[in-house]
Steps between C-alpha positions, in 0.01 A plus 500: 500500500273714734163605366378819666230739464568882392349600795702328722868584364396866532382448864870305544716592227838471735426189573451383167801657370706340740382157385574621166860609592533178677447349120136400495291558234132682597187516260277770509167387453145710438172305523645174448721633219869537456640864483861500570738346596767613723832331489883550644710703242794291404848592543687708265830417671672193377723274701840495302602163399848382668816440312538109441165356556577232229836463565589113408173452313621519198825570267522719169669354212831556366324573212257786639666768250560346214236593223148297457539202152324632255205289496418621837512884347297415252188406754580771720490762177167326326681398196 
């Protein structure tokens, strides 16, 4: 994490917005003090997952289907 003055980033604020694109974090700093900090936005867009990633890891039960025992309804409905 950079620490710059205010002064500075406005003499070189392409520069410093490169680093920040480049994912670096820069703080902003006034006498000594913290003021901002300027950070990398992150990505909205979402890598889709691939079909069969666990494929072999594990199996489901014959039984996946079948209705819960009723003890286990009872603890999932707080009676």
């Amino acid at each position: 994490m950079l620490h710059i003055t205010v002064e500075e980033i406005q003499r070189n604020i392409s520069i410093y917005l490169q680093r920040v694109e480049a994912g670096e974090t820069l703080v902003i700093v006034r006498a000594g003090q913290p003021l901002a900090e300027f950070k990398p936005i992150a990505s909205g867009a979402r890598q889709v997952r691939p079909f069969g990633l666990c494929t072999g890891e594990f199996t489901v039960p014959e039984d996946f289907d079948e209705p819960l025992p009723e003890e286990i309804l009872t603890v999932f409905e707080g009676a």
